[in-house]
C-alpha positions in Angstrom: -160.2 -110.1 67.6 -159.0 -106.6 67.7 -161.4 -104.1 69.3 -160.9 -101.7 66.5 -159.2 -101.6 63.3 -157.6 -98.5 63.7 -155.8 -96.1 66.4 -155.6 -97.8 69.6 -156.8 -101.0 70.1 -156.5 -104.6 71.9 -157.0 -107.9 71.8 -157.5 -111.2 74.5 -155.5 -114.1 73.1 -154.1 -117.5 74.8 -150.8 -118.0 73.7 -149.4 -121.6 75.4 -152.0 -121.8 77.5 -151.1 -118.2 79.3 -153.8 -114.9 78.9 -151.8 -112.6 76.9 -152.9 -109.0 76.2 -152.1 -107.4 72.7 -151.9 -103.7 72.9 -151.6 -101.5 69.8 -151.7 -98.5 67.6 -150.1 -97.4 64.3 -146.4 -97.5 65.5 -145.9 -100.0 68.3 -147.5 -103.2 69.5 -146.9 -104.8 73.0 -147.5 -108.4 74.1 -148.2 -108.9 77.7 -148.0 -112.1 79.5 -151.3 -111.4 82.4 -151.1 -115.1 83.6 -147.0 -114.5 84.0 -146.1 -111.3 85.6 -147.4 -108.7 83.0 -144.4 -109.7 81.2 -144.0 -107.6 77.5 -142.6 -110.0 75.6 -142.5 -107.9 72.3 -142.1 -104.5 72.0 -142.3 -104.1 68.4 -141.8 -101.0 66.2 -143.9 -101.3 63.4 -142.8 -98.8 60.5 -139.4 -100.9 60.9 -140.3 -104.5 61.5 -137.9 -104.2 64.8 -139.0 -106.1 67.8 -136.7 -104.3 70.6 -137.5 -107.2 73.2 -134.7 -110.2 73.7 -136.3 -113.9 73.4 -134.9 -116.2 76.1 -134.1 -119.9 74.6 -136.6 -121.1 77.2 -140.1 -121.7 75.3 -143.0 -120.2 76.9 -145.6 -121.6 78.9 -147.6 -121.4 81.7 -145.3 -121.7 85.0 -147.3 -124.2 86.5 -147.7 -126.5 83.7 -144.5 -127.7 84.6 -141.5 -128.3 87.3 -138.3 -129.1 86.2 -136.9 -130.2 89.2 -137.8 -129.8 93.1 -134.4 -128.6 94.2 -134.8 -124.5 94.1 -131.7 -123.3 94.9 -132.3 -119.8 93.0 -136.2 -120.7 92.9 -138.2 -121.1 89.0 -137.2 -117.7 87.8 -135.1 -119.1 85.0 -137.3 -122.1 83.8 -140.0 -119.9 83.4 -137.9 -116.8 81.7 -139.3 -115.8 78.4 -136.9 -112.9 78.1 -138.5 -109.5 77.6 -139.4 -107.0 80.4 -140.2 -108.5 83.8 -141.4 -106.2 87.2 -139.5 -107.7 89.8 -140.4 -107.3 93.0 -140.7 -107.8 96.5 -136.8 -109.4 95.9 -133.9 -108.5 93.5 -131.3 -111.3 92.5 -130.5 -114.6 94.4 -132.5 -116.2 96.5 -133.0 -115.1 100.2 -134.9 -115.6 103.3 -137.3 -112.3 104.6 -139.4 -113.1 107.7 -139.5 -116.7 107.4 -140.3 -116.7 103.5 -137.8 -117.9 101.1 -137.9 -115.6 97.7 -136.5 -117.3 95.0 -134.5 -115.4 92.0 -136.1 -112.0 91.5 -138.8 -112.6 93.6 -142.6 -113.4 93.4 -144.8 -111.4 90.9 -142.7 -112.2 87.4 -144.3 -116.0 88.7 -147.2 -115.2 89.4 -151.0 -114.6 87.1 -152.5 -111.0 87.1 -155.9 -109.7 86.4 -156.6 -107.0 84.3 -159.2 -104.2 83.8 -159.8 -102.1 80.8 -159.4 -98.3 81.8 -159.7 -96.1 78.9 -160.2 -97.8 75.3 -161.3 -95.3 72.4 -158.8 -95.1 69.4 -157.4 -92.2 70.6 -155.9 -93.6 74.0 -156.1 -96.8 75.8 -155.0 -97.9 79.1 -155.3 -101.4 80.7 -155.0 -101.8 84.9 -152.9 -105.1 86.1 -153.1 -106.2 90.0 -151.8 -109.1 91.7 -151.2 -110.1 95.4 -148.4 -111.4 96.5 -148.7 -115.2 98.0 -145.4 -115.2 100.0 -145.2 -111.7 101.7 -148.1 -109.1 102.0 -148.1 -106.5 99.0 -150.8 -105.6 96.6 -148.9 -104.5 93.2 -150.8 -102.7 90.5 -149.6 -101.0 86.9 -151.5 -99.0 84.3 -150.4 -99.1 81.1 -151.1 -96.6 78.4 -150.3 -95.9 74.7 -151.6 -93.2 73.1 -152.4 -92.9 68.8 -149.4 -91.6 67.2 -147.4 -91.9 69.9 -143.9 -94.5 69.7 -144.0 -94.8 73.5 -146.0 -96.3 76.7 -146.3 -95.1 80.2 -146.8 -97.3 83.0 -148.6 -96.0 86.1 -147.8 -98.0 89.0 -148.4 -98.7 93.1 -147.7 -101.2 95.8 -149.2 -101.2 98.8 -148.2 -103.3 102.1 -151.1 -104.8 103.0 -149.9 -106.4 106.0 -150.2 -105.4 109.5 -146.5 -104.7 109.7 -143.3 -102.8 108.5 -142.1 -104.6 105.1 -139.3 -104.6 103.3 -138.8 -104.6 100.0 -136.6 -104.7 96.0 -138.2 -102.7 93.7 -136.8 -103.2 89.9 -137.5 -103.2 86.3 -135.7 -106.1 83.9 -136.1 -105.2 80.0 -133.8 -107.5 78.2 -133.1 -106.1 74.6 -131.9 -108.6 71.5 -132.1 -108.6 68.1 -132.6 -107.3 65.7 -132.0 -104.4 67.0 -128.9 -105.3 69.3 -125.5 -105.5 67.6 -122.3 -104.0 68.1 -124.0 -100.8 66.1 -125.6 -99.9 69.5 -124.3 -97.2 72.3 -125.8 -96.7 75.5 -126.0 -92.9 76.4 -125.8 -92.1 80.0 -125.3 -88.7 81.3 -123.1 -89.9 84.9 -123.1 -93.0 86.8 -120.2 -94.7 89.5 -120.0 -98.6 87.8 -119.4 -101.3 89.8 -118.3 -104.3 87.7 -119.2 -107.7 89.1 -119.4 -111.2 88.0 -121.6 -113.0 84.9 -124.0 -115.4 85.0 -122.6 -119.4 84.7 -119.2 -119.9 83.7 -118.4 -116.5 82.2 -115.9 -115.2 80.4 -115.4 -111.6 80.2 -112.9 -108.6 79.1 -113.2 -106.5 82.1 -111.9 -106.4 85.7 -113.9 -106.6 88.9 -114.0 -102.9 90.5 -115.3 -99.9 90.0 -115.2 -96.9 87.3 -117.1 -94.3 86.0 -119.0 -94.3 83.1 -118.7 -95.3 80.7 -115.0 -96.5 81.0 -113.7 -99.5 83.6 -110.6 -101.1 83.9 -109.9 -104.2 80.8 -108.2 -107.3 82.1 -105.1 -106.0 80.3 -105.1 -102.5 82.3 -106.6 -100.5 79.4 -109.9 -98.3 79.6 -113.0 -100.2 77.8 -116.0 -98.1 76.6 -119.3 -100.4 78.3 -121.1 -97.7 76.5 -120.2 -99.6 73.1 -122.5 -102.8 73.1 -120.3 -105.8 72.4 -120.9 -107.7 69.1 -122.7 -111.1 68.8 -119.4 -112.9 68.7 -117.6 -111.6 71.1 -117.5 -113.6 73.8 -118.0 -112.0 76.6 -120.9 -111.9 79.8 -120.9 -109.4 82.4 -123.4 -108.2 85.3 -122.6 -104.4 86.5 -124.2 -102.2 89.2 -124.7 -98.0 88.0 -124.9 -96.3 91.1 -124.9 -92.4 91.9 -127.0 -91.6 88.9 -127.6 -87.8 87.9 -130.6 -88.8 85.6 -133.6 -91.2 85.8 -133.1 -92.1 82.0 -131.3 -94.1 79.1 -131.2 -94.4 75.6 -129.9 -97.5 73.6 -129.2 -96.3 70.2 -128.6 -98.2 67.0 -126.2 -96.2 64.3 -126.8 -98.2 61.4 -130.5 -98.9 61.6 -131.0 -95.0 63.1 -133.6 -95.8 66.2 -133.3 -96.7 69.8 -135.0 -97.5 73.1 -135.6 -95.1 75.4 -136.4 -95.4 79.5 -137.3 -93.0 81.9 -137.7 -93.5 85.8 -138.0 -92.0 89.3 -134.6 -91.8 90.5 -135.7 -91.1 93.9 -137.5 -94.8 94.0 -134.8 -96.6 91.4 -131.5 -95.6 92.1 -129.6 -98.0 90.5 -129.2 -99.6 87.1 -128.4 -103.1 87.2 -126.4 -103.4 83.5 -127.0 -107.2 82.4 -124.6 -107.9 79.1 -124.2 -111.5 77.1 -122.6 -111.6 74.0 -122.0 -115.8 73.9 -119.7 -115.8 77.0 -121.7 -117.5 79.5 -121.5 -121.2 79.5 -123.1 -124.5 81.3 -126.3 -123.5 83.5 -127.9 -121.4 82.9 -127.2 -120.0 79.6 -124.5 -122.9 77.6 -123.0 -119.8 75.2 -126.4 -119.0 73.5 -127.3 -115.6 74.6 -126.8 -112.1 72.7 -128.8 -109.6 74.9 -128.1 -106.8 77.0 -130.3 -105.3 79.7 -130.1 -102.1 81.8 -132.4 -102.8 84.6 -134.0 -99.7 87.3 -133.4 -100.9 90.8 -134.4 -99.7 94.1 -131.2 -101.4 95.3 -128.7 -103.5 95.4 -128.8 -107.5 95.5 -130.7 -109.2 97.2 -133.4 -108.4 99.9 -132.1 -109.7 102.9 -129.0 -108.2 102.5 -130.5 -105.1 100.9 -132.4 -104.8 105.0 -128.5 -104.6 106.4 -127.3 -102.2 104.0 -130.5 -100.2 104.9 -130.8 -99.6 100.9 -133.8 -101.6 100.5 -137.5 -99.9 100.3 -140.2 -100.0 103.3 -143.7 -99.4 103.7 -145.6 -99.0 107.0 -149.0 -101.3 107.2 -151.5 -99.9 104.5 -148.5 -97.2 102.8 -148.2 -97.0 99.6 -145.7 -95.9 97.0 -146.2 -95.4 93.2 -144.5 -94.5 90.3 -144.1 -93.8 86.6 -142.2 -95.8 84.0 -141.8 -94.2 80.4 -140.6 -96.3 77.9 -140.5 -96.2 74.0 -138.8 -95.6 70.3 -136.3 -92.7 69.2 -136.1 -92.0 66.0 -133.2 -89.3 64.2 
């Protein structure tokens, strides 16, 4: 049961056999996956009934419940993708080899359980510590999250340490995927200055943009004509794209909704995630992984670039010396007219 009946409050609950942590207060209410990466699987806006968070067609349960099959070519990311927001980290995108250890799709700690400690909890403010280890490389991850009564938004206090006895390596990201209701072609994306770089989709994708570059928010239409990505694309319109924003001027984005008159907003450390990875399905990806039934966008704080072994030749990835640390701060929440 709840801890309190009013202001902030929590709850312990097993959901499909994983340990999932309800946090709450009069406007939002999170769900968090602690046996599966701290993943927030509902992000929900109360006065409004909106739920900001996408939900993968992929039921959840506990990763190892199951295995779907022993080859691994991009690792279990994807069978075990709930949707929602996912810390990624030690490795970003496909699969790769670092030191010896082969990181599957986004690396280890979206896989992985957590433990959890309650830091603060009167029904004015509560915060909740997360930790993990990794298994396959040597970090120590931890994240604090905090809501506060009254307040539409959470922060999230976080570190990793290397806690080997060498230099490591290392993607640092952030992966909210947003759905509906709140999602439709009503939405636009408001960022101050970015370079894009326009790559491929996911599957066999179909798409209405060029490969290349642009600024934001405009890039070159297979046609030759400018397209606004600032626009989201409707439920119908066919189309799945995966884009890179690089040379950001601001550690922040809104996702606004005209018609229903609130959006998501994110704020981050550019100096630690310097890229947005922009992750767009409206129904245009088909066979594996997704077979045309997505509708979710996501714009995703990076430390860098796909993946990690090539992230160690570009010299964009992130490094800690034995026992360095590096935190940061994650501000996420609802805007409102």
């Amino acid at each position: 049961m709840l801890s309190v009946n009013s202001g902030c409050r929590w709850m312990e609950c097993i959901w499909n056999g994983i340990t999932t942590i309800i946090m709450e207060n009069d406007l939002i209410r999170l769900e968090i996956l602690a046996d599966k990466g701290t993943d927030i699987v509902e992000f929900l806006y109360k006065p409004q009934d909106i739920d900001f968070m996408w939900r993968s067609p992929m039921p959840i349960y506990k990763p190892y419940m199951f295995i779907t099959t022993a080859e691994g070519r991009l690792g279990n990311f994807l069978d075990w993708y709930p949707g929602g927001w996912q810390e990624i980290f030690p490795n970003g995108g496909g699969r790769c080899e670092y030191k010896g250890a082969i990181l599957g799709l986004h690396g280890e700690v979206a896989l992985i359980p957590w433990k959890f400690n309650i830091c603060e909890d009167t029904k004015e403010k509560l915060s909740i510590k997360f930790f993990t280890n990794t298994y396959r490389t040597s970090f120590f991850i931890e994240k604090t999250i905090t809501i506060e009564r009254g307040s539409p938004y959470i922060v999230i206090d976080e570190k990793v340490k290397n806690t080997g006895g060498e230099d490591m390596d290392f993607i640092w990201g952030h992966h909210p995927a947003l759905g509906a209701p709140f999602l439709s072609s009503d939405c636009v994306i408001k960022i101050k200055k970015a370079k894009v770089f326009v790559g491929q989709g996911d599957g066999m994708s179909f798409t209405n943009l060029k490969q290349g570059e642009g600024n934001w928010p405009l890039v070159e239409g297979i046609n030759g004509e400018d397209v606004d990505i600032s626009i989201c694309p409707g439920e119908k319109d066919n189309v799945s794209e995966v884009m890179f924003l690089s040379e950001l001027v601001e550690g922040k984005y809104e996702i606004y909704n005209n018609k229903l008159k609130i959006g998501f907003q994110l704020e981050f450390p550019l100096d630690i995630f310097r890229y947005l990875w922009f992750w767009r399905i409206a129904g245009g990806s088909f066979e594996y992984p997704w077979y045309g039934r997505n509708y979710n966008i996501a714009l995703e704080p990076f430390s860098s670039l796909p993946n990690l072994a090539e992230a160690v030749k570009r010299g964009d990835s992130l490094k800690l010396h034995p026992g360095e640390s590096l935190s940061a701060r994650v501000k996420a929440g609802v805007i409102k007219d």
